[in-house]
C-alpha positions as CSV (number, residue, x, y, z in Angstrom):
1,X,17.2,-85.7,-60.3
2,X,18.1,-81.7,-60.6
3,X,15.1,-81.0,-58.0
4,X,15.9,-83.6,-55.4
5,X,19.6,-82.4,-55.6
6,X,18.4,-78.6,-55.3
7,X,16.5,-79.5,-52.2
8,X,19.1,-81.2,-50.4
9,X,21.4,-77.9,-51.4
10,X,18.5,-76.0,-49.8
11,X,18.7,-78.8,-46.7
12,X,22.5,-78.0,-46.3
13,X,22.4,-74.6,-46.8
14,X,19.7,-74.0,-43.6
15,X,21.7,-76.8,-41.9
16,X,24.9,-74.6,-42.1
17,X,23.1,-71.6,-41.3
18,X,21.9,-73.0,-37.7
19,X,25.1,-74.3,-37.2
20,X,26.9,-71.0,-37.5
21,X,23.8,-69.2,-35.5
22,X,24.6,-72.2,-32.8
23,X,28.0,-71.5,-32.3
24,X,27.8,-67.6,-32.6
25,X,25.0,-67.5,-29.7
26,X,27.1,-70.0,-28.2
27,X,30.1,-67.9,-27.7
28,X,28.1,-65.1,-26.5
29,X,26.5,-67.0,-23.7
30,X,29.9,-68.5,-23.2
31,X,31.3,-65.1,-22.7
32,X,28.6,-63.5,-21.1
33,X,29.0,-66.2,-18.6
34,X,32.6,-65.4,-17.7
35,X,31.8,-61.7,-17.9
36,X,29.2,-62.2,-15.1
37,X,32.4,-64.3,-13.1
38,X,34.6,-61.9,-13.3
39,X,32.5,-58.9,-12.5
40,X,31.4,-60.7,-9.4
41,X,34.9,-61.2,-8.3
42,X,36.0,-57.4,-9.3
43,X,32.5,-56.2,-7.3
44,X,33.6,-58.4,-4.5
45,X,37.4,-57.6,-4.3
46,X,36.9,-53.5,-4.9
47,X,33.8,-52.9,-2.7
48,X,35.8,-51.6,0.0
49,X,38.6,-50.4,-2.1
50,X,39.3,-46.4,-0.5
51,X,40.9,-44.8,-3.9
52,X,41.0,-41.6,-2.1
53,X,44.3,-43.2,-0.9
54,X,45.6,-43.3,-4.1
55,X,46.0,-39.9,-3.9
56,X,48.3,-39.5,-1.4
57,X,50.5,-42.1,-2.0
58,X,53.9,-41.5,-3.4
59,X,53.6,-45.1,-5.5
60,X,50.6,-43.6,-7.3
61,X,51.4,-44.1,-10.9
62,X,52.3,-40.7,-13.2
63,X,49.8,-40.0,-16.1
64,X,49.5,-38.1,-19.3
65,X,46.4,-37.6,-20.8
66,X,47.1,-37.6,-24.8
67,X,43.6,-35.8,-26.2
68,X,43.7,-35.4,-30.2
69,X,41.0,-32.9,-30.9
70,X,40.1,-32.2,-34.5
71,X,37.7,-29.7,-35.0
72,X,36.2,-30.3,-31.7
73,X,34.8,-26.5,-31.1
74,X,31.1,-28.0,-29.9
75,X,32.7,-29.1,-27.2
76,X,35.9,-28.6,-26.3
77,X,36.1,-26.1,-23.7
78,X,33.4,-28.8,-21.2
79,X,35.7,-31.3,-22.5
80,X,38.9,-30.2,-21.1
81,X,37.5,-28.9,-17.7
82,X,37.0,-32.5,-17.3
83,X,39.8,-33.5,-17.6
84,X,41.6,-30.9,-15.4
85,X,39.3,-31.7,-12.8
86,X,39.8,-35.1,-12.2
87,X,40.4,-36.7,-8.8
88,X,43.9,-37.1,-9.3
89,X,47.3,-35.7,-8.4
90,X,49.8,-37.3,-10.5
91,X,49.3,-36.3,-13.7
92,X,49.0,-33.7,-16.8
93,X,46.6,-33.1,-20.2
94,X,48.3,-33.0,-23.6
95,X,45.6,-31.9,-25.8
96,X,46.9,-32.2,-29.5
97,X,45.2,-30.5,-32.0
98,X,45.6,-32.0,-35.6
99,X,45.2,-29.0,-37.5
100,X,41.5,-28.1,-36.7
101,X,39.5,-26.0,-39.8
102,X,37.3,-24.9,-37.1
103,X,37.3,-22.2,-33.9
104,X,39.2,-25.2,-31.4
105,X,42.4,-23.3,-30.8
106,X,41.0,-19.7,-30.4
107,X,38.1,-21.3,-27.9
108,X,41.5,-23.2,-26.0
109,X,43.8,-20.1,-26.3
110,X,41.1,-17.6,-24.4
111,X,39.7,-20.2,-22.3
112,X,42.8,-21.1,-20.8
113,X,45.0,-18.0,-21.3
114,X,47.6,-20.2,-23.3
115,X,51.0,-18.5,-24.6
116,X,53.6,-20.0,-26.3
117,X,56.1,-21.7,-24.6
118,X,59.7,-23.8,-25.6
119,X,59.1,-27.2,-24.5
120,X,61.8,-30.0,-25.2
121,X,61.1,-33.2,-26.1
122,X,62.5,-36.0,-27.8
123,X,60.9,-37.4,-31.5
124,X,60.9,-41.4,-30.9
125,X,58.3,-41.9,-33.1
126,X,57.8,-39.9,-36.1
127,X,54.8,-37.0,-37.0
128,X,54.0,-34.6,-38.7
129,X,55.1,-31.4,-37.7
130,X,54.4,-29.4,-34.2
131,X,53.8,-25.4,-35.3
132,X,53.6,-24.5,-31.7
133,X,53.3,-25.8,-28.4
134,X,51.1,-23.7,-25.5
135,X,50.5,-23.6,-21.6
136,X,48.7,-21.6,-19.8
137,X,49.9,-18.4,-17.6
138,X,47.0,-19.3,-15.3
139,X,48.0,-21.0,-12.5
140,X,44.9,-23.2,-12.3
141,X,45.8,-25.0,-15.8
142,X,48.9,-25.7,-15.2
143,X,48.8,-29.2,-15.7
144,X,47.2,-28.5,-19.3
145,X,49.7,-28.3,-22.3
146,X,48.7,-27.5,-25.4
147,X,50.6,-28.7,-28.8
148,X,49.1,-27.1,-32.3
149,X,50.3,-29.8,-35.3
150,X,49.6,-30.0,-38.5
151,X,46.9,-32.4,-39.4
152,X,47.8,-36.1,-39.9
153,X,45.2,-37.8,-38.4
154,X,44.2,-39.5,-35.0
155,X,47.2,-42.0,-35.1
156,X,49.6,-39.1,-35.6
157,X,48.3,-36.7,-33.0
158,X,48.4,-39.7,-30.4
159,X,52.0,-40.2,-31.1
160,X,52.6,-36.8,-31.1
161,X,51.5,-36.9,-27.3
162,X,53.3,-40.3,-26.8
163,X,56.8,-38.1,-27.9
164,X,55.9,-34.6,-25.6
165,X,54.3,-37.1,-22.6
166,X,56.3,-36.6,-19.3
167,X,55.3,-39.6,-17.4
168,X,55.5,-43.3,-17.8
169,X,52.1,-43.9,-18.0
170,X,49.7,-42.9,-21.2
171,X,46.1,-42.5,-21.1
172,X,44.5,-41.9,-25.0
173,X,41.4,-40.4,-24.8
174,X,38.6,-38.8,-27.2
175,X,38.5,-35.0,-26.6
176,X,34.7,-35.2,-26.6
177,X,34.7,-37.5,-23.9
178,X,33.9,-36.8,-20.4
179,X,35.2,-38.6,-17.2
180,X,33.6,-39.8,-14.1
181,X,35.9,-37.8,-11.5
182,X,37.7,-40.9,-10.2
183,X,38.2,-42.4,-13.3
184,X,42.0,-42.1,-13.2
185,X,42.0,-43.2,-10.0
186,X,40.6,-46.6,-11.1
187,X,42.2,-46.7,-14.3
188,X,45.8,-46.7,-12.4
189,X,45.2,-49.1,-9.7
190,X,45.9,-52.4,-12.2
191,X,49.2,-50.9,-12.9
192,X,49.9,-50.8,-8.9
193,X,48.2,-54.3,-8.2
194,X,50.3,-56.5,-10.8
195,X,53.9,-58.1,-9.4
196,X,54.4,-61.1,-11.2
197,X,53.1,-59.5,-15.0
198,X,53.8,-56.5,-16.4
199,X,50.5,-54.5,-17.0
200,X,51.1,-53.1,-20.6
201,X,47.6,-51.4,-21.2
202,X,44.1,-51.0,-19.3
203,X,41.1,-49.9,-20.2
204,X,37.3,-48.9,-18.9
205,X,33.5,-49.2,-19.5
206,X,32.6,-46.2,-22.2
207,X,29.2,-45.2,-22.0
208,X,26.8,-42.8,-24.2
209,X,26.3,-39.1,-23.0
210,X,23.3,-38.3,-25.5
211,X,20.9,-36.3,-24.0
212,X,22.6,-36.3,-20.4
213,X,23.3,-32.9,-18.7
214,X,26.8,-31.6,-18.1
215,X,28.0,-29.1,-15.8
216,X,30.8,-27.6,-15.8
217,X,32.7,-30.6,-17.4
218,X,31.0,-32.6,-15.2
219,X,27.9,-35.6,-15.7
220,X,25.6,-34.2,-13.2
221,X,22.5,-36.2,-14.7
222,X,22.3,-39.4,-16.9
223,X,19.1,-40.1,-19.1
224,X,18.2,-42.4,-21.4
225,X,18.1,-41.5,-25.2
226,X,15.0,-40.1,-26.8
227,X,16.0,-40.9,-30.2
228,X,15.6,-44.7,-31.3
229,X,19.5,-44.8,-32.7
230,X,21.7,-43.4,-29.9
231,X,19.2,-45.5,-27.2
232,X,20.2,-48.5,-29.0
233,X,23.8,-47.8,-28.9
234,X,23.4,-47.7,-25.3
235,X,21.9,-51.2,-25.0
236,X,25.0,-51.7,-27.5
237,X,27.8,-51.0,-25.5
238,X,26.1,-52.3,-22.3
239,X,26.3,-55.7,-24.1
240,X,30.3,-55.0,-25.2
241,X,31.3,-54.1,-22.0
242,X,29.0,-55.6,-19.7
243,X,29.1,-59.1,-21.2
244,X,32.1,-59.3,-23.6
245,X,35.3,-57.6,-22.5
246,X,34.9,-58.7,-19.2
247,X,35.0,-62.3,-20.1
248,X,38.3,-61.7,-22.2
249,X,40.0,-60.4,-19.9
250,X,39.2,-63.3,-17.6
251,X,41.0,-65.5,-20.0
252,X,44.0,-62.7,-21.0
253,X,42.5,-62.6,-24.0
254,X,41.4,-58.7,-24.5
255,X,42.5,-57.4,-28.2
256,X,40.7,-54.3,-27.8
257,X,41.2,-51.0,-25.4
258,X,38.5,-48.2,-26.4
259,X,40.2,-45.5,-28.2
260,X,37.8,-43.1,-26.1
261,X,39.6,-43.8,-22.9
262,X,42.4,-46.7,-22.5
263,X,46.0,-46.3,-20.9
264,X,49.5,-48.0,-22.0
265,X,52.5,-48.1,-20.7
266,X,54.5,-45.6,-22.5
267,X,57.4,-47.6,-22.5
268,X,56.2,-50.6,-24.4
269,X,54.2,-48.6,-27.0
270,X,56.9,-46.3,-28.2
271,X,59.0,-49.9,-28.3
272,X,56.2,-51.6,-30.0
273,X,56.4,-48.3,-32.6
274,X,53.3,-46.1,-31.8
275,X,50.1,-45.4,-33.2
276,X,49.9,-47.0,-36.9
277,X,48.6,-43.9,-38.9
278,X,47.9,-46.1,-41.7
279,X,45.1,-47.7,-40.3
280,X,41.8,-46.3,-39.1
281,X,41.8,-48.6,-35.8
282,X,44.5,-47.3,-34.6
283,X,43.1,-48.3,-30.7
284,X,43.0,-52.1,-31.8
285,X,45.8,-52.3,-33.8
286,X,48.0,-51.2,-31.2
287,X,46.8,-53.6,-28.3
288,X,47.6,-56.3,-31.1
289,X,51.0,-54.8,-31.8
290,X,51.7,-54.8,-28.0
291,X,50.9,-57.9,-27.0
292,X,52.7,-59.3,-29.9
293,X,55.4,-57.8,-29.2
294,X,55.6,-59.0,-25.7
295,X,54.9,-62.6,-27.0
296,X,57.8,-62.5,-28.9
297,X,60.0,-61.0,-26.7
298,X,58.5,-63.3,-24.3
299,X,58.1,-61.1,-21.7
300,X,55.4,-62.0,-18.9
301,X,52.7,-59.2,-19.7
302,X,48.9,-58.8,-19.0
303,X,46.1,-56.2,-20.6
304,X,43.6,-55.3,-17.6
305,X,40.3,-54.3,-18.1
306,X,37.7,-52.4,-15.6
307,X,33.9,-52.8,-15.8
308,X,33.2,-49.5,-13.7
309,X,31.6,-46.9,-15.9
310,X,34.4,-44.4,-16.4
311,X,33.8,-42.6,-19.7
312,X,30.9,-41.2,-21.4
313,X,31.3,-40.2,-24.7
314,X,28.8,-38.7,-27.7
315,X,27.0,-41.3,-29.9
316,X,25.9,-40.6,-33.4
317,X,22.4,-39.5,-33.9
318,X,22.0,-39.7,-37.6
319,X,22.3,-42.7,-39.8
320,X,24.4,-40.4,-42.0
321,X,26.9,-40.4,-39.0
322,X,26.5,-44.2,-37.8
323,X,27.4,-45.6,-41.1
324,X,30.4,-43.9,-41.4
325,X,31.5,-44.6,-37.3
326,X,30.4,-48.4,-38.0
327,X,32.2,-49.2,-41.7
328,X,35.5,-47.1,-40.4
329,X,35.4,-49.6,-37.2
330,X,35.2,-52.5,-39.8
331,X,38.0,-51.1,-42.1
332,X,39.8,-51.0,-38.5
333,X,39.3,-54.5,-37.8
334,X,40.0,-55.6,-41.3
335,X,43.5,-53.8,-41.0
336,X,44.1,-55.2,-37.9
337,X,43.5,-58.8,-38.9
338,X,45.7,-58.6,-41.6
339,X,48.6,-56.8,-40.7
340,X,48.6,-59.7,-37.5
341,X,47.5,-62.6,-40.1
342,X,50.7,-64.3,-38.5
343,X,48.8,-64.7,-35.1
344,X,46.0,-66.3,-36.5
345,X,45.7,-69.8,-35.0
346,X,49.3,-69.3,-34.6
347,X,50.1,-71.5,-30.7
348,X,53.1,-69.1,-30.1
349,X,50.9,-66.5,-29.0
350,X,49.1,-69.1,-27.0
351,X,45.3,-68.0,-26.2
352,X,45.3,-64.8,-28.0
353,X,46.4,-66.9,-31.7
354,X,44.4,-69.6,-31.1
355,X,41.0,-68.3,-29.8
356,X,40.6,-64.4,-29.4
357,X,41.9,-63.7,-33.5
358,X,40.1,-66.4,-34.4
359,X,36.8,-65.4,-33.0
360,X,37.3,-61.8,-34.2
361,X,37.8,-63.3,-37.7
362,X,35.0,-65.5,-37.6
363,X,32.3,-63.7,-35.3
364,X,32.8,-59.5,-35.7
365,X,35.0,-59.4,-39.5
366,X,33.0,-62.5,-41.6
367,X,29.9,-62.4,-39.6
368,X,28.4,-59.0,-41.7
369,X,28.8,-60.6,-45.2
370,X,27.9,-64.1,-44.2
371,X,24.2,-62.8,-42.8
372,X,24.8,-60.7,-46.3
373,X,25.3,-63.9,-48.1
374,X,22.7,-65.7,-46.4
375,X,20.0,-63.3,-47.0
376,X,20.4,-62.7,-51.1
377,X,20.9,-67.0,-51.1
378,X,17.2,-66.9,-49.3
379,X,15.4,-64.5,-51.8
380,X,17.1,-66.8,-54.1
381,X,15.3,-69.7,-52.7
382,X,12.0,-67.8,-52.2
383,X,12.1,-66.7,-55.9
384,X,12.5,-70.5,-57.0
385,X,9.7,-71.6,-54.8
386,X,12.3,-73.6,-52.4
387,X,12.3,-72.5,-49.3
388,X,11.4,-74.7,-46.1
389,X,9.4,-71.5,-44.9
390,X,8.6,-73.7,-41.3
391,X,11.9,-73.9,-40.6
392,X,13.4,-70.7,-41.9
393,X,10.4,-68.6,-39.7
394,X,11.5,-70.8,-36.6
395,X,14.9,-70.1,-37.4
396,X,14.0,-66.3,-37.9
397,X,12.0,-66.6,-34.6
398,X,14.9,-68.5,-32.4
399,X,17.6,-65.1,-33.7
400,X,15.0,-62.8,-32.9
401,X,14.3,-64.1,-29.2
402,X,18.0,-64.6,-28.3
403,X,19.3,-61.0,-29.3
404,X,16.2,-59.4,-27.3
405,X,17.0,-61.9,-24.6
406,X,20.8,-61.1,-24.4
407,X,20.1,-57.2,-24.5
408,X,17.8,-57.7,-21.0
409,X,20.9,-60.0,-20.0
410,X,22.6,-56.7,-20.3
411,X,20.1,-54.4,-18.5
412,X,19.8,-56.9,-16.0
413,X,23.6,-57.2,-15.3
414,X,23.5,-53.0,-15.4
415,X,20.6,-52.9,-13.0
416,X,22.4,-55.7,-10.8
417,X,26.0,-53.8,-10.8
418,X,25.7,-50.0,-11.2
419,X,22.4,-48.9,-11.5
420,X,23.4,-46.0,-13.6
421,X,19.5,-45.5,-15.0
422,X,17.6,-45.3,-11.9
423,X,14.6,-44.0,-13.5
424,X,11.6,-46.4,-14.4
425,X,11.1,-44.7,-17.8
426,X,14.4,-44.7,-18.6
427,X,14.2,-48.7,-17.8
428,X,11.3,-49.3,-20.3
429,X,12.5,-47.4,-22.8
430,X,15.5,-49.6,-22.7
431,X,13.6,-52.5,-22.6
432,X,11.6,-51.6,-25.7
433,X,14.9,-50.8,-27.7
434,X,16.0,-54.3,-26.9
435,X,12.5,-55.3,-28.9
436,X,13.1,-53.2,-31.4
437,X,16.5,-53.2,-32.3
438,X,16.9,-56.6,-34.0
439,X,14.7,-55.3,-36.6
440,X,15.7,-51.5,-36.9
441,X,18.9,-50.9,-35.8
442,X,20.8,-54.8,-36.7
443,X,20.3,-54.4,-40.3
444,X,21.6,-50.5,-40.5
445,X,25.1,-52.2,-38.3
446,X,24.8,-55.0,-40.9
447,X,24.5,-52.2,-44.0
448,X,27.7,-50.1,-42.4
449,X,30.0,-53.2,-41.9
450,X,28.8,-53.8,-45.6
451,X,30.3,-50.6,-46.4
452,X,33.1,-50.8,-44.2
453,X,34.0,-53.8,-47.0
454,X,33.5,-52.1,-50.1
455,X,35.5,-49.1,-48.9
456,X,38.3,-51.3,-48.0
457,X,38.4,-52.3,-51.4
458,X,38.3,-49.5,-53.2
459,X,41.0,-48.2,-50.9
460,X,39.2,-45.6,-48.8
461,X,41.7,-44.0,-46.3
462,X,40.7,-41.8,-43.4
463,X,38.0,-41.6,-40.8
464,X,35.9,-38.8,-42.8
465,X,33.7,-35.9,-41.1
466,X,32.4,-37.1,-37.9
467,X,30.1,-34.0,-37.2
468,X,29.0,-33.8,-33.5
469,X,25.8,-32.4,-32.2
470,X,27.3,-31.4,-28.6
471,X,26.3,-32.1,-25.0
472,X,23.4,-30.9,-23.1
473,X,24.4,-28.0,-20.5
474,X,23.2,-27.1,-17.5
């Protein structure tokens, strides 16, 4: 009687594990369906889009760039020749440094002949304190300001550029980011095109610079990864972007703007109360916050998203690195979650309480320490000799296939869209990443979300040392 009743607990235990496969490789076909709708349509409707005529108009929207640096000194000086060069008229660079250990502010101060200057502004949100606040005597930087803080974290250099910005409209970028030159240009159009809904926030495709040549602040040559764990990311985020923001944004359902390069309306996130610098996903947390915010108010609102590739951005190389970018992100999302718990399944907030927090909680917070769960219950059953090992190696086999067959999904939408690795090599290596990755690179996320878990528990605050290697130069 105990043995029968063991097997049909091993019976409903691989029963509820295909279910929850079914309906988790479900919703990404789902959404890589819409995704593959909606680009379409945005291909279709922008291909003879002329954004050099955003430039002249007087309706093109105002921007400040907000870019916290903390010890940044790799890269810094590439970093912000980007973003003074951008194709763009309307707009000025706040870079905010959170009280750097390193050379950042000496490499700013002679790069860009900064002095001090007395710049009024007005504190809306609280910070910690600005030491000093810079521009430049050259008359080429003069859209570059310069504000020296001391350090209180990401969150609290953001809002620090949220009080000093001059215009109505944000972007929050990484520092160690660098920008195709018409990114702006795209980036601003949603906020022209809406009439009926307010646009509160947009954001674009971020894509990995490792191992592609800059010049002058400038991507002057894209390649492919040699090492295995930055040319997976790249298969990572073609599959985020690619086939899973586009699809929420299709249904209005987007709860998450890259911190690397996103922009709000200034308005609406001071109103909404900033950056949370108690939480290490700030970037999420705040498109939650917003869009709450206008639900309640019930104001007509909408978060736009764009699938061009407009920001490329350093990936970690070394598992040391990874783990601590990937259990941050999952202490992020754990915040999040919680500190919105009223949204979930919550029909006031209409599509985003019903579907998008749900499927977060469900699919990208649970999903780590249910594969967790469901591995230490299988070495269980191996260890008692009950194990169904036909169907668990067809089960194993069926995972295996769809996550390499959703990652060529992805390099097939890529290759259909943008086309951004010409090269054959850099194809194949791609290709072979997508074999590999479900075995090498799946369970180190899995490990890191793992970790992300435990930290949260024990209380872990901060993003910790995220050392960067710097780009290639030619």
């Amino acid at each position: 009687m105990f043995t029968g009743e063991l097997h049909q607990f091993v019976e409903l235990y691989l029963i509820l594990i295909m279910v929850y496969a079914i309906l988790i490789m479900s919703s990404y076909l789902i959404l890589a369906h819409l995704s593959v709708k909606q680009l379409k349509e945005h291909l279709k409707k922008n291909s003879f889009v002329n954004y050099e005529v955003l430039l002249s108009t007087e309706f093109a929207p105002h921007l400040s760039l907000i870019a916290p640096a903390y010890n940044e000194g790799m890269t810094i000086e590439e970093n912000v020749k980007s973003l003074l060069s951008l194709n763009y008229n309307n707009y000025q660079v706040i870079v905010v440094n959170d009280g750097s250990k390193d050379n950042s502010m000496e490499i700013l101060i002679n790069t860009y002949d900064l002095i001090l200057v007395e710049l009024q502004f007005e504190t809306k949100i609280p910070t910690k304190k600005v030491k000093a606040i810079y521009q430049s005597r050259n008359a080429a930087y003069k859209k570059l300001i310069v504000v020296d803080k001391e350090n209180g974290g990401k969150a609290d250099a953001l809002n620090v550029g949220l009080n000093i910005a001059q215009n109505p409209y944000v972007v929050c970028i990484d520092v160690d980011c660098i920008l195709d030159k018409d990114s702006l240009l795209k980036l601003a159009k949603p906020f022209l095109e809406s009439t009926e809904k307010r646009v509160i926030a947009t954001g674009g495709v971020v894509r990995i610079a490792n191992q592609c040549i800059i010049k002058d602040g400038r991507l002057v040559e894209v390649n492919i990864p040699d090492k295995m764990l930055p040319r997976i990311q790249v298969l990572e985020y073609l599959r985020a972007f690619l086939l899973g923001r586009m699809a929420w944004e299709r249904l209005d359902g987007l709860l998450l703007i890259s911190g690397a390069f996103g922009a709000f309306d200034k308005e609406i996130a001071i109103l909404s109360g900033g950056y949370d610098h108690k939480t290490v996903g700030e970037d999420m947390e705040l498109v939650v916050r917003m869009r709450r915010y206008m639900h309640d108010k019930k104001l007509p609102y909408t978060v736009s998203y764009i699938p061009d590739p407009l920001c490329w951005t350093e990936a970690p190389e070394s598992f040391t690195i990874f783990k601590k970018q990937r259990s941050r992100w999952m202490r992020g999302t754990i915040e999040t979650l919680w500190i919105h718990r009223k949204m979930f399944m919550n029909p006031k907030y209409k599509l985003l309480g019903t579907i998008s927090v749900p499927y977060w909680t469900f699919f990208e917070f649970l999903a780590p320490f249910i594969e967790f769960l469901g591995l230490l219950i299988t070495a269980v059953f191996i260890i008692l000799g009950l194990l169904y090992w036909h169907f668990f190696l067809l089960l194993v086999l069926f995972v295996y296939f769809f996550a390499v067959m959703f990652s060529v999904i992805a390099l097939y939408s890529e290759e259909r869209t943008y086309h951004k690795y010409p090269k054959i090599k850099d194809f194949l290596k791609l290709l072979g990443g997508a074999l590999i990755e479900p075995l090498y690179f799946h369970p180190i996320a899995v490990y890191a979300a793992l970790v992300g878990y435990m930290e949260k528990i024990r209380g872990t605050k901060g993003w910790g040392e995220m050392t960067r290697k710097g780009f290639q130069k030619k």
